[in-house]
Each structure stands twice: as structure tokens, then as C-alpha cells.
C-alpha positions as CSV (number, residue, x, y, z in Angstrom):
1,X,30.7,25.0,25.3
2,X,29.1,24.1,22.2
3,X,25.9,24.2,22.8
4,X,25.7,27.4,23.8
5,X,27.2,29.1,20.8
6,X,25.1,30.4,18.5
7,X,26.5,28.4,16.1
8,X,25.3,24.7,18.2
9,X,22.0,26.3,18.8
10,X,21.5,26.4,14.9
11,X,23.3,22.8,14.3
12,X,20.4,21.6,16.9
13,X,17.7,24.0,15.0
14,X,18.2,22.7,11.5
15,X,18.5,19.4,12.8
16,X,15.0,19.7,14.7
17,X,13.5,21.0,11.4
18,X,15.4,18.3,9.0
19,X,14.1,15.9,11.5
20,X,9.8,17.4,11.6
21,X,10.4,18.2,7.7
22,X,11.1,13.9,7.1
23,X,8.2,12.9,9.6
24,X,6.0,15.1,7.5
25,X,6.8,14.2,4.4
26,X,7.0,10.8,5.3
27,X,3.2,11.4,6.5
28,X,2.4,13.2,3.2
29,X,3.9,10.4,1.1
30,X,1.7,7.6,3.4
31,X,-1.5,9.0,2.7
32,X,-1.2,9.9,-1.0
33,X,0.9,6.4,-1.9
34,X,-2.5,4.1,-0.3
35,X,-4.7,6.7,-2.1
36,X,-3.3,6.0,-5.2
37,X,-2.6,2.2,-4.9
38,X,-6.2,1.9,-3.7
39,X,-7.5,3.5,-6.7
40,X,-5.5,1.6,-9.1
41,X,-6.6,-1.9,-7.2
42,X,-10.2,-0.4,-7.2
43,X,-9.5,0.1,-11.4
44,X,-7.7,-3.2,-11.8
45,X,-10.6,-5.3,-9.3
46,X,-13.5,-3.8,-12.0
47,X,-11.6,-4.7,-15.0
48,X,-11.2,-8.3,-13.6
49,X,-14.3,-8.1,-12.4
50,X,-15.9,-7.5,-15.7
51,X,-14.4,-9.9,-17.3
52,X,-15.0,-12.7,-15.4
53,X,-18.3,-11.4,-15.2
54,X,-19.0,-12.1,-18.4
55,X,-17.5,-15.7,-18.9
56,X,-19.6,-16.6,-15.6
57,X,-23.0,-15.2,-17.4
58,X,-22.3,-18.5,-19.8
59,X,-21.9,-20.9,-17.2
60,X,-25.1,-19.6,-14.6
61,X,-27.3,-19.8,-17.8
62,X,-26.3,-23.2,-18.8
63,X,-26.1,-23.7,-15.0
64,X,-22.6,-25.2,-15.2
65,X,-20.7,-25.1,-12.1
66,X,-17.1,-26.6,-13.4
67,X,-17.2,-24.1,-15.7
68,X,-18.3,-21.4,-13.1
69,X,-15.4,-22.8,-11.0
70,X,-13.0,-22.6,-13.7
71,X,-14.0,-19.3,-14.4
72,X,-12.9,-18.5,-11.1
73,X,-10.1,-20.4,-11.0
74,X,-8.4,-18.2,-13.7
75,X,-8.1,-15.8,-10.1
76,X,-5.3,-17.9,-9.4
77,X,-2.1,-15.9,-11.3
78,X,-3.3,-12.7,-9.7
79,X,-1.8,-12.7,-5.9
80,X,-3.9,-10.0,-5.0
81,X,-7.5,-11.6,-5.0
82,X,-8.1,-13.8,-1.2
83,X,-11.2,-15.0,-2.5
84,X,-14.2,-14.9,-5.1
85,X,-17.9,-16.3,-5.2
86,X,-20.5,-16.7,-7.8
87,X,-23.8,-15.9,-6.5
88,X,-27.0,-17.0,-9.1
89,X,-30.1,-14.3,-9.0
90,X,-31.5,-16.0,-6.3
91,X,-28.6,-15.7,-3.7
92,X,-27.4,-19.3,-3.7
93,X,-23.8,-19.7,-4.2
94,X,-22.9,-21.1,-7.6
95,X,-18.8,-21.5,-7.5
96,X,-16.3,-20.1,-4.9
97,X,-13.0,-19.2,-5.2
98,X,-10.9,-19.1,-2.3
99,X,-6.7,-18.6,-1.7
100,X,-6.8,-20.2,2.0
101,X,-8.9,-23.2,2.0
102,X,-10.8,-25.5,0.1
103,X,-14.5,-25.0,1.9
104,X,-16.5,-24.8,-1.6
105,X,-19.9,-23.6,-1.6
106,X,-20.0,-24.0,2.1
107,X,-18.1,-21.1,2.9
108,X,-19.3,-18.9,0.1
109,X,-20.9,-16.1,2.6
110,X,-18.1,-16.4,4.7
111,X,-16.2,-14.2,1.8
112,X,-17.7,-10.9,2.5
113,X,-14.6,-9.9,5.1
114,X,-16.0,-5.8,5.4
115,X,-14.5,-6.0,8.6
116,X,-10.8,-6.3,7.6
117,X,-9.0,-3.5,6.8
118,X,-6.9,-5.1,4.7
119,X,-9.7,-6.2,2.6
120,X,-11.7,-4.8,0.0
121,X,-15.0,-6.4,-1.1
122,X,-16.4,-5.7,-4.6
123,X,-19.6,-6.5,-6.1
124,X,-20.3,-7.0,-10.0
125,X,-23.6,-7.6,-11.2
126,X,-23.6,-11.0,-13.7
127,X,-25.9,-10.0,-16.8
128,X,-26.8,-12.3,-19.4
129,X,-28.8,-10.6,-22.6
130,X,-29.5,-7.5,-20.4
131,X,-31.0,-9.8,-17.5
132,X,-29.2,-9.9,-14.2
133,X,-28.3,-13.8,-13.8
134,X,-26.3,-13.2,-10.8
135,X,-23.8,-11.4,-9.0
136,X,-19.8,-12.0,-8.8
137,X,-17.8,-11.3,-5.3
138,X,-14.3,-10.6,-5.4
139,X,-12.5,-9.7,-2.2
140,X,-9.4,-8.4,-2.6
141,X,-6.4,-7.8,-0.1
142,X,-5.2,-4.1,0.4
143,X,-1.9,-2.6,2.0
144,X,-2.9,-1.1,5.1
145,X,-2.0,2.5,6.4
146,X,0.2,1.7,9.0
147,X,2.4,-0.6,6.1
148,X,2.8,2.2,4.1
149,X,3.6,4.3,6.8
150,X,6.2,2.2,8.5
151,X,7.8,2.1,5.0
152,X,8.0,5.7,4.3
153,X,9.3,6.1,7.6
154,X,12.4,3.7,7.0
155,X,13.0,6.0,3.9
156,X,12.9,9.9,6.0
157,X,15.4,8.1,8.7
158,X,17.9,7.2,6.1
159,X,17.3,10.6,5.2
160,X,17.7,12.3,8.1
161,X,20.5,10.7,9.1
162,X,22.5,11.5,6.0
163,X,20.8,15.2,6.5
164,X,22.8,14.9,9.9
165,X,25.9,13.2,9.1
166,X,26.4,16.2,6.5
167,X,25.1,19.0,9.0
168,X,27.9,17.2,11.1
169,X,30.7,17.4,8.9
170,X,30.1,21.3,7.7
171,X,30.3,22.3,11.2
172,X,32.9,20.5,12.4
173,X,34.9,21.4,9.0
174,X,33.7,25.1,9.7
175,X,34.7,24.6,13.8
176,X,38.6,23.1,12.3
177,X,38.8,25.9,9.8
178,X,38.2,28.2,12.5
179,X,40.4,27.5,15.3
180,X,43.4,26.1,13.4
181,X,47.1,27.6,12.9
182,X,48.1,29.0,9.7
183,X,51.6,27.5,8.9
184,X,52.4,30.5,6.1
185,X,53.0,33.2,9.1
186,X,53.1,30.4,11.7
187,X,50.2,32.3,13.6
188,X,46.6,31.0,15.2
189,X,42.9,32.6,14.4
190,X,40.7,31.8,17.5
């Protein structure tokens, strides 16, 4: 009986739409939120990245690898870094930073994860009185799509289902107020 009146049919309709309008925004909100956040890692990583770059152009040129490694060890108080490398002008690893084990120099090319998505390598050329000296790797770890996406999601549920709970209660307060006795005249609307 309900679903047939015209007034069930637009309970279900605005439902329908609350329900399209979350999932969409919910995919809206995804895509710009890793946008941004990737652009503000991709600011943060340079700044870094500069920085360290030119503490390590001191330690290639006096060719002081405790000093390169403490360089690198500064890396430590930001979360988001997975690993780093020194690299001298010639391509041989200098000092490595890394968050998961201890390899050293051994495992210096083994930082360039491209394939990961939730990776992201960046490359800062080490100069030292114009000269490049070397070159300092920093790979970074990044919140994937699908992360995002699963957490905007959570969000437009909760919101649809207060959008529903509401749409709920009008109708049935509209439904009551409809088909209820008046006790003034002691008659019934129907």
C-alpha cells in the first residue's frame, strides 16, 4: 500500500538521489583530497630535500660519510620519508637512510620503489659552489586512492543514513498527521 502512493514513490526517489548525490560527492572529495595532499607532500619533500641537500654538499666534498649519514639521519622525526640515499657524482652510494632495515650502502639502489603506488621517489641534485657533487634520493610514502576513498565513503554513509532517518520521520510524521482523529469534534480525516 505504500509503495504505490505517490507519496512512497518520492520517499524511494529522494532516497535514490540522497544516496547517488553521497557516492558522488564522496568520489569528488577522493580525488581532490589526494590531489591536494600530494601536492603539499610534493612541496614539503623539496623543501626537505633542499635542505638536506645542502648539509650533504659539506660532507661529499670533505668525503665524510658519518656526517653524510647523520645528515640523513635528521629524516628520522618526519614519519613520512621510507627511505633516503646519498649518491656522489659518480653514482656510488655515499649514505642511506632507510625506515625498515638497517642494509647500509648495500641496499642503496634498492630505494628507488617507482613501482609502489604508495610511494613517491624524488630526486635533488647535491651542488657544491655551483658544481653538481651528487645527487640526494628521498622516497616518500603517499596515501593511496583507494584509502582516501574508503574514508570519504564512511563519511557519505553516515550521511545518508541520517538523510534517511530524517526522510523517515517527515513521512511518517506527515502519514500520522494524516490519518489521525481530531479529539476537538471527535471526528477522523482519512
Amino acid at each position: 500500500m505504500f509503495r504505490s502512493s505517490l507519496r512512497g514513490k518520492l520517499a524511494v526517489l529522494i532516497a535514490g538521489a540522497s544516496f547517488c548525490t553521497a557516492v558522488l560527492a564522496a568520489a569528488a572529495f577522493s580525488g581532490w583530497d589526494v590531489t591536494r595532499y600530494r601536492h603539499e607532500r610534493q612541496v614539503e619533500r623539496s623543501v626537505v630535500a633542499g635542505i638536506l641537500a645542502g648539509q650533504a654538499g659539506r660532507a661529499l666534498a670533505l668525503r665524510d660519510r658519518p656526517a653524510a649519514a647523520e645528515v640523513l639521519g635528521s629524516l628520522r622525526a618526519d614519519q613520512g620519508i621510507r627511505n633516503a640515499a646519498i649518491f656522489d657524482a659518480g653514482g656510488e652510494c655515499f649514505a642511506v637512510f632507510s625506515r625498515t632495515d638497517g642494509q647500509g650502502c648495500a641496499g642503496g639502489a634498492d630505494i628507488y620503489s617507482d613501482e609502489d603506488e604508495a610511494a613517491a621517489v624524488s630526486k635533488t641534485e647535491i651542488l657544491r659552489g655551483g658544481e653538481r657533487v651528487g645527487m640526494l634520493v628521498l622516497v616518500s610514502s603517499e596515501r593511496t586512492t583507494a584509502s582516501v576513498f574508503a574514508q570519504y565513503v564512511g563519511e557519505a554513509a553516515l550521511i545518508l543514513a541520517f538523510s534517511l532517518l530524517a526522510g523517515v520521520y517527515k513521512i511518517s510524521a506527515s502519514f500520522r498527521a494524516n490519518h489521525s482523529c481530531g479529539t476537538i469534534y471527535g471526528e477522523c480525516r482519512v
